[in-house]
N, C-alpha and C positions, 0 to 999 in steps of 0.2 A: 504494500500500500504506500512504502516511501514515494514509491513514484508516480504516483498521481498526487502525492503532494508535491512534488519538486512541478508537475505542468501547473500550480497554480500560478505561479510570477509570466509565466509564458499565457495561461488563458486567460486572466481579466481582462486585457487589452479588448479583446473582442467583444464583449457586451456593451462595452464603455462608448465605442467606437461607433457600433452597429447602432445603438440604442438614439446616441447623440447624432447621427446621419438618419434614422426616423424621425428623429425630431424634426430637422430641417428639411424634410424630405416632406413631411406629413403638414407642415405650417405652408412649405410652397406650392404643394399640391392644393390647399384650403384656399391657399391666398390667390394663385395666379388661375387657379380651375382648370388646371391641367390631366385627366384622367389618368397619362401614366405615371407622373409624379406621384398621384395617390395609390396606385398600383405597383409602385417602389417601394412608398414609406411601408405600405402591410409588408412585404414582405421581406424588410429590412428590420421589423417589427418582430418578427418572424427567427427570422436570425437571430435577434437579438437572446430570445428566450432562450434558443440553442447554447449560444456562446453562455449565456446567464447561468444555467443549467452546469455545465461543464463546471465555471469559475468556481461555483457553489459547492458541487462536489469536491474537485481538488479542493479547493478550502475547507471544507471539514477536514477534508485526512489532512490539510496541515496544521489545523487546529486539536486533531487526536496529536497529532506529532507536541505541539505545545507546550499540550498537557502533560505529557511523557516528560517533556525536559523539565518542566515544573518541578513534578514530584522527585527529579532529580538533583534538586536544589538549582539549577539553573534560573536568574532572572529571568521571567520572562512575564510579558504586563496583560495577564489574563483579561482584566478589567477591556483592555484597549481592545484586548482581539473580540471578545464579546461583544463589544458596540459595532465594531466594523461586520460581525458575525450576522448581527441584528439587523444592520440597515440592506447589508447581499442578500437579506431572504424575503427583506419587508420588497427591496426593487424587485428580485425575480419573481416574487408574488404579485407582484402588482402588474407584472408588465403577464403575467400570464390573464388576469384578468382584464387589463385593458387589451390585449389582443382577443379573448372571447368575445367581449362585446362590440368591439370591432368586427370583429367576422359576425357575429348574430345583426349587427345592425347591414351591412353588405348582403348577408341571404335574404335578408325580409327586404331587402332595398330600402332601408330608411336610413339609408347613413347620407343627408341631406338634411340642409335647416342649419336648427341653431343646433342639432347632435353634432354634426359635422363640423363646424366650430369650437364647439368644448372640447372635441381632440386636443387644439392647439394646449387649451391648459391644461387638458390632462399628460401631454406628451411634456409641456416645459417642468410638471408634477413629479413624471419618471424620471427627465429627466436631472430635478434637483435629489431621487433621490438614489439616483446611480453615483450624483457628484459626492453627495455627502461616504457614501459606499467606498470609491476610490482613494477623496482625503484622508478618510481611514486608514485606508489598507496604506497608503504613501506613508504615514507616520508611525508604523507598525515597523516599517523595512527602514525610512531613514532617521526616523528617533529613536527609536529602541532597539534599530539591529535584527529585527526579528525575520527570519530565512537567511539570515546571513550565516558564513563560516563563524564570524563570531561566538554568535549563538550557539551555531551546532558543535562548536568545540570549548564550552562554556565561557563563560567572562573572562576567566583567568590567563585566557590563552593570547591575551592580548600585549603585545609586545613594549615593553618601556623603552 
C-alpha cells in the first residue's frame, strides 16, 4: 500500500486542474452560450471526480502511512492532515453531487434558466473548496515536511 501512497504528490494535480478548467469552462459556456463549451465543462466535471477519486484514495494510504510514523514517535501534525483530510472528501463529495445534478438537470433538459446560472456559483463553490483542499495539502509538505525524506527518516536525521 506504500505505493499508492507515494502516487499521492503525483495525483492531486489533476482534480485541482480538471476541477478549476470546469470552472472556466462551465462560467464561458453560461456566459458566451456556447453549446460545446458546456459540453467540455461536464465532462471536465467528469474528470475531475476521477482524478478526485484517485487523490482521495492515495491520500488515505498516506495518511494510514502518518499514523504509523506517529505512533513511532515521529512529528508529524495529525491535526493539519485531518483538516486537509476533511476538506478532499467535503470537494470530492461535492463535486460528485454537483455532477448528479448536473447530468439529472441535462436528461430532463432543464439545465436552462436561472439552474443554469447557479452553476457558475456553485462551480466558483467547488471551486473554493478544492482551493482550500490544496492550501492544505501545500502546508503539510512545505511546513511541516510531511512526505518528505525528512519525515520518512524521522526528525533526527536532519543534518547540522
Amino acid at each position: 500500500m506504500d505505493f499508492l501512497a507515494g502516487l499521492h504528490p503525483k495525483s492531486v494535480h489533476f482534480p485541482i486542474a480538471l476541477f478549476l478548467a470546469y470552472t472556466l469552462f462551465e462560467i464561458a459556456g453560461i456566459v458566451i452560450k456556447k453549446d460545446f463549451l458546456a459540453r467540455a465543462a461536464y465532462m471536465l466535471l467528469l474528470l475531475s471526480i476521477l482524478g478526485a477519486v484517485a487523490a482521495v484514495l492515495t491520500g488515505n494510504q498516506a495518511g494510514g502511512i502518518a499514523e504509523k510514523l506517529s505512533d513511532l514517535d515521529v512529528a508529524i501534525p495529525l491535526g493539519a492532515i485531518s483538516k486537509h483530510e476533511t476538506y478532499a472528501t467535503y470537494a470530492l463529495w461535492y463535486m460528485f453531487i454537483l455532477a448528479a445534478f448536473r447530468t439529472y438537470l441535462m436528461v430532463k433538459k432543464k439545465f436552462n434558466g436561472w439552474l443554469k446560472y447557479s452553476f457558475i456559483v456553485f462551480s466558483l463553490l467547488g471551486s473554493f473548496l478544492i482551493y482550500e483542499a490544496a492550501l492544505l495539502g501545500g502546508k503539510l509538505v512545505y511546513q511541516y515536511g510531511v512526505g518528505t525524506e525528512v519525515i520518512k527518516h524521522g526528525n533526527n536525521s536532519i543534518e547540522k
